[in-house]
C-alpha positions as CSV (number, residue, x, y, z in Angstrom):
1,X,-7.2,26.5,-29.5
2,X,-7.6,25.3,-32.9
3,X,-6.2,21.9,-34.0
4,X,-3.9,22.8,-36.3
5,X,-2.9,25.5,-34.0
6,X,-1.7,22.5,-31.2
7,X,0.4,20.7,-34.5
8,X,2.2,24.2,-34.7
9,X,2.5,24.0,-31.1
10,X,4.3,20.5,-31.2
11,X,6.3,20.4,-34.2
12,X,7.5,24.0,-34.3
13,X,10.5,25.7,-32.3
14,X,8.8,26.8,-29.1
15,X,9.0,30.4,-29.8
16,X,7.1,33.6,-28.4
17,X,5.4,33.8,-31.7
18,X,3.9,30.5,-31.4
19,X,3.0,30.8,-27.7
20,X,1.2,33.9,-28.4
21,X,-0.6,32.5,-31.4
22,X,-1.3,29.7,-29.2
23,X,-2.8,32.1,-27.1
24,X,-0.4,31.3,-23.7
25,X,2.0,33.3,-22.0
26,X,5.0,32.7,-22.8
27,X,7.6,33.1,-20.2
28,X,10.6,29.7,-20.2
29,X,12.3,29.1,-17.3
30,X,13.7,25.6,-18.6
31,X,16.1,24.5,-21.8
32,X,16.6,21.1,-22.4
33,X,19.8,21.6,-24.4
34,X,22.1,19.1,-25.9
35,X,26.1,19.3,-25.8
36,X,26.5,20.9,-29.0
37,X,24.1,23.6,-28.3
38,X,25.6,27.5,-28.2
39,X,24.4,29.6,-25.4
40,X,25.5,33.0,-24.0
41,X,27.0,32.3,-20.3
42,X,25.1,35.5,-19.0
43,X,21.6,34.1,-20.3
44,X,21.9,30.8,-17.7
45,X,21.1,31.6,-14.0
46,X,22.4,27.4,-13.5
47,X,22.6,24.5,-15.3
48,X,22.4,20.6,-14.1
49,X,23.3,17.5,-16.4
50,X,21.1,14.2,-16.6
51,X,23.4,13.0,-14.2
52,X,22.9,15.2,-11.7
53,X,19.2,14.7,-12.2
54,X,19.6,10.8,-11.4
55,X,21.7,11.7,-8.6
56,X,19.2,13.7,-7.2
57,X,16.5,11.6,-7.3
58,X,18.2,8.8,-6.0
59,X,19.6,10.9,-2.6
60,X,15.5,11.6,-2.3
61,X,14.7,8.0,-2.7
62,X,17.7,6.8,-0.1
63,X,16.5,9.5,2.6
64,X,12.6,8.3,2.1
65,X,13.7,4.8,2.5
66,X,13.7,5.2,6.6
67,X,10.2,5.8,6.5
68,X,9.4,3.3,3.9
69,X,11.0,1.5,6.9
70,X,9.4,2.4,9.5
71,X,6.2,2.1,7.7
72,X,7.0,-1.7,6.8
73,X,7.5,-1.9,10.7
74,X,4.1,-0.5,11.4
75,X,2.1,-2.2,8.9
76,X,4.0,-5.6,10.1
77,X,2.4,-4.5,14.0
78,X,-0.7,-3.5,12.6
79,X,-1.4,-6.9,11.0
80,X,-0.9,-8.9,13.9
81,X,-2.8,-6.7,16.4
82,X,-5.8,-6.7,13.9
83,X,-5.7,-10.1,13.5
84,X,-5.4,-11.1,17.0
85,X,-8.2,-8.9,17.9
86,X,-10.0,-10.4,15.3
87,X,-9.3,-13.8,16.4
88,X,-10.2,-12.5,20.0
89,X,-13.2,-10.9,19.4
90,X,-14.6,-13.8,17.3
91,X,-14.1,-16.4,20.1
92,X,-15.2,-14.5,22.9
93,X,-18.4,-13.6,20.6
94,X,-18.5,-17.1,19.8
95,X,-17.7,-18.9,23.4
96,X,-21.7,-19.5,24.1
97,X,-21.8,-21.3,20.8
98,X,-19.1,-23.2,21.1
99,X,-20.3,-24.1,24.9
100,X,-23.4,-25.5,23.2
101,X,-21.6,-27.5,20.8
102,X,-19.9,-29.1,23.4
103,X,-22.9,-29.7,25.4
104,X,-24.2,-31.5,22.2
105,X,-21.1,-33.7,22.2
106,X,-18.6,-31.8,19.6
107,X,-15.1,-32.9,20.6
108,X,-12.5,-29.8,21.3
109,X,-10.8,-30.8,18.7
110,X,-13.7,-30.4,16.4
111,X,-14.1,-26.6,17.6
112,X,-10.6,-26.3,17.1
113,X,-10.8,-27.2,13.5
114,X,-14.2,-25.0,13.4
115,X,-12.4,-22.0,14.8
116,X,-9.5,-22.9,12.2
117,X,-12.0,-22.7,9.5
118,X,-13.9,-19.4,10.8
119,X,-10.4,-17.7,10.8
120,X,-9.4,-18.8,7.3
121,X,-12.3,-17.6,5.4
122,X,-11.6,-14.1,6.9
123,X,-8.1,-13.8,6.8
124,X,-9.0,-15.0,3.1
125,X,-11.3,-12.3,2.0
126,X,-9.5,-10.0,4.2
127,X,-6.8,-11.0,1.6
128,X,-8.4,-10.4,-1.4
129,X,-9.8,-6.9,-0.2
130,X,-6.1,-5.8,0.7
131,X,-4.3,-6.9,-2.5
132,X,-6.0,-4.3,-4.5
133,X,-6.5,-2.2,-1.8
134,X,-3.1,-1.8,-0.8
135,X,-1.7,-1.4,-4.3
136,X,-4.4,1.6,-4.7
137,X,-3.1,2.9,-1.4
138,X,1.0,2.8,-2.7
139,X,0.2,4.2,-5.9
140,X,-2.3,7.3,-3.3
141,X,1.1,7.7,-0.8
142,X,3.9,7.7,-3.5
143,X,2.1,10.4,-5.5
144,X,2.5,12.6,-2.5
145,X,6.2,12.9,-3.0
146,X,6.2,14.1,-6.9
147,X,6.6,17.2,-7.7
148,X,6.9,19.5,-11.0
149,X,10.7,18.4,-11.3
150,X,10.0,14.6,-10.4
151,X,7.2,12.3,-10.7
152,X,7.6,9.0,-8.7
153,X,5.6,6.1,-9.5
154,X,4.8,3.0,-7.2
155,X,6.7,0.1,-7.7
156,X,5.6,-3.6,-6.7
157,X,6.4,-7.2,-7.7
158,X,5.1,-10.2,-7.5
159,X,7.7,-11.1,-4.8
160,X,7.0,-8.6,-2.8
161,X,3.1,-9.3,-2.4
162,X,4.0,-13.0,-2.1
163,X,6.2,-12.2,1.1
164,X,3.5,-9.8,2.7
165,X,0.7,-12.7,1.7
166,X,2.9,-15.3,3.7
167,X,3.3,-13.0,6.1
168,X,-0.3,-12.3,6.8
169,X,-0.9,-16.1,6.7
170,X,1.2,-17.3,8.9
171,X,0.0,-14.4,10.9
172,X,-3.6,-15.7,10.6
173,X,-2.4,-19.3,11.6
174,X,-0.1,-18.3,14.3
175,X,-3.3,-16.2,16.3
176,X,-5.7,-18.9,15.4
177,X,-4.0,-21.8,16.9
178,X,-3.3,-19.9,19.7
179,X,-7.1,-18.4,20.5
180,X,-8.4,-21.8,19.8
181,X,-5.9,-23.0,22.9
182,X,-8.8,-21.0,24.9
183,X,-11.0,-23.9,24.0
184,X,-9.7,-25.7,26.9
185,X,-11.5,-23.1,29.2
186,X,-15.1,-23.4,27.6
187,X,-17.3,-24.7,30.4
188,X,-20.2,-26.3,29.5
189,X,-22.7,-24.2,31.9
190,X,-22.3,-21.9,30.0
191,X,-24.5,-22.6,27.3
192,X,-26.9,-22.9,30.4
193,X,-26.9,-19.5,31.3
194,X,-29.6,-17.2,30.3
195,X,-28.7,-14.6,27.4
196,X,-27.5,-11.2,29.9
């Protein structure tokens, strides 16, 4: 298709003539009309206003939002079984270490503190993978539910990331202060023990 013969295209009447020129196929099946427009009653199989339109899309918004729901619920439960399997796994990976450290004379309160730190750093870049990712991931999942008629676009604010980042943290805090409780339990033999 030529240049000029896409300016036709735009600034024209879309007409057969300058469809077929166009070379497409021209067969309409919408009219954007306005209120003054004249039209023959038997040419229009239905009609719907802008209104109606909005309507629409809002009823399909308000019926999505109980599984926007139930996926807020999920992803809440999915953050703090990660994380306290994190937090688990770390420790028990970690327990000979931290047996040594205490056979060298580090106070509990030290490995606390160490445990704190370990924690941090990867809820941290945990956090600063997920940011991105997860807007990538909205924008991926809301794109599922256009269609032709309606195109919906993800939607986040700065509020909303701020409440899912405390969220997360406090998460992260919550899980670490209560694995590092299980510093209490390290025996000290068992930095003894032969590697199994």
């Amino acid at each position: 298709m030529k240049q000029n013969d896409c300016i036709d295209l735009i600034f024209s009447n879309i007409t057969a003539h300058t469809w077929q020129k166009a070379k497409g196929f021209y067969q309409p099946t919408t009219l954007l009309v306005g209120e003054n427009y004249k039209y023959h009653k038997q040419d229009i199989n239905s009609k719907i206003s802008i209104n109606e339109q909005k309507k629409n899309a809002y009823n399909f918004v308000n019926s999505l939002m109980s599984i926007f729901a139930l996926i807020i619920v999920f992803g809440a439960l999915l953050i703090i079984i990660v994380l306290y399997n994190l937090g688990s796994l770390s420790f028990v990976e970690r327990m000979r270490d931290y047996a040594t450290l205490r056979v060298l004379g580090i106070h509990k309160k030290k490995l606390r503190i160490l445990t704190l730190i370990e924690n941090l750093i990867t809820t941290f870049i945990g956090w600063l993978i997920g940011i991105p990712a997860g807007i990538w991931f909205l924008g991926q999942y809301v794109n599922t539910f256009s269609t032709i008629n309606l195109e919906y676009t993800r939607y986040y604010n700065w509020s909303t990331i701020l409440i899912a980042s405390v969220f997360v943290w406090i998460c992260s805090l919550s899980t670490t202060l209560f694995i590092s409780r299980r510093i209490r339990s390290i025996y000290m033999v068992q930095a003894l023990k032969g590697v199994e």
